[in-house]
C-alpha positions as CSV (number, residue, x, y, z in Angstrom):
1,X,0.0,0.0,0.0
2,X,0.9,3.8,-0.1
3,X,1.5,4.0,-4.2
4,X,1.2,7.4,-5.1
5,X,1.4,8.8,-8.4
6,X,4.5,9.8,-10.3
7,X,3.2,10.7,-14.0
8,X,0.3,12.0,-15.9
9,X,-2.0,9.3,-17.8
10,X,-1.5,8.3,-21.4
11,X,-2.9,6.2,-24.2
12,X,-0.8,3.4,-25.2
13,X,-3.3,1.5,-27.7
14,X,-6.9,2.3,-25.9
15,X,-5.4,1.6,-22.5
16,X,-3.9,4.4,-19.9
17,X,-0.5,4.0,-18.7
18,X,1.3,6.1,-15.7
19,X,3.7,5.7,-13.2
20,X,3.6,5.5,-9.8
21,X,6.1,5.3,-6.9
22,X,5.7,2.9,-3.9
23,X,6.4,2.9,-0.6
24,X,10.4,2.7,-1.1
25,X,10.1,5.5,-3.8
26,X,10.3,2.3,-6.5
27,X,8.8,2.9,-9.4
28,X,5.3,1.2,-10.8
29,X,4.3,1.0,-14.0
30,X,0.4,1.0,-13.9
31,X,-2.0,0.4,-17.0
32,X,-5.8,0.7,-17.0
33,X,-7.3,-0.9,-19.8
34,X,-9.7,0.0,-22.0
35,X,-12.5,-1.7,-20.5
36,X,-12.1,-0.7,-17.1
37,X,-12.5,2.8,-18.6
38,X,-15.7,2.2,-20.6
39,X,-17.5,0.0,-17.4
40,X,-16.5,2.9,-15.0
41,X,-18.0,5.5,-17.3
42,X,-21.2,4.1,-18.5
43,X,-22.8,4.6,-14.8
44,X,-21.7,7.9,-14.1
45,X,-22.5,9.5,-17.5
46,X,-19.8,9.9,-18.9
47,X,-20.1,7.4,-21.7
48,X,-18.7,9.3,-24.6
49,X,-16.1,11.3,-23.1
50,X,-12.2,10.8,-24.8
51,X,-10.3,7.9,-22.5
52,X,-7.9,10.7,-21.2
53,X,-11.3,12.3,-19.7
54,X,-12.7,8.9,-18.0
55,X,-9.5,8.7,-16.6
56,X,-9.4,11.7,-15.2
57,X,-12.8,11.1,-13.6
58,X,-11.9,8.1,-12.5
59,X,-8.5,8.4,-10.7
60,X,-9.1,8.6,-7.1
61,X,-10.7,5.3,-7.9
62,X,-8.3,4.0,-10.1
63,X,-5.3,4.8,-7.6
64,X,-7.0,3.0,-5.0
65,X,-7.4,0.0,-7.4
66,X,-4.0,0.1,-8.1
67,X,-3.3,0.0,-4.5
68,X,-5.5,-3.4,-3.4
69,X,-3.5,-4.7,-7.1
70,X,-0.1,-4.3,-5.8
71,X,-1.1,-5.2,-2.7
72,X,-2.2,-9.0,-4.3
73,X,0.8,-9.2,-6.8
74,X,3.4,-8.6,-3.3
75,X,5.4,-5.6,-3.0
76,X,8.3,-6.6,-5.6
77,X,6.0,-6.3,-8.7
78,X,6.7,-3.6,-11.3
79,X,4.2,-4.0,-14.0
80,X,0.2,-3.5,-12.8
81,X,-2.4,-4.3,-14.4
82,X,-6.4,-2.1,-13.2
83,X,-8.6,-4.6,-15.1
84,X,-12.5,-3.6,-15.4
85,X,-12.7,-6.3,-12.2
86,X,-10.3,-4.2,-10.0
87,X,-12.2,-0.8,-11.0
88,X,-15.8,-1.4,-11.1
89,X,-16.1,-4.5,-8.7
């Protein structure tokens, strides 16, 4: 826990990639995929808005995903995956 982030979002073939840092000032690289991005927006209206947008929206959520992800995968992992499961529920 305690990933916080390092970069600013960008597309990389529909998904969202950024970096974080963890705890030891590591660095994570996190991607969101498409999916997660499209489930997370239809509910809260924003179905229709660019990826960079519902990405935006989203994350608060999204960091906190990324969180309870690197949690799971143990602390040495470098490479995260926020699947439409680990957004939306």
């Amino acid at each position: 826990m305690g990933l916080t982030q390092k970069t600013d979002g960008h597309l990389s073939g529909g998904d969202i990639e950024f970096l974080m840092y963890d705890s030891s000032n590591g660095i994570v690289s996190v991607t969101v995929s498409q999916e997660a991005l499209e489930d997370y927006a239809d509910p809260r209206g924003l179905s229709g808005s660019d990826t960079l947008s519902i990405f935006n929206s989203a994350l608060a959520d999204i960091i906190e995903a990324a969180d309870k992800v690197y949690d799971r995968a143990g602390t040495n992992q470098r490479r995260l995956l926020v699947s439409t499961r680990d957004l939306n529920g």
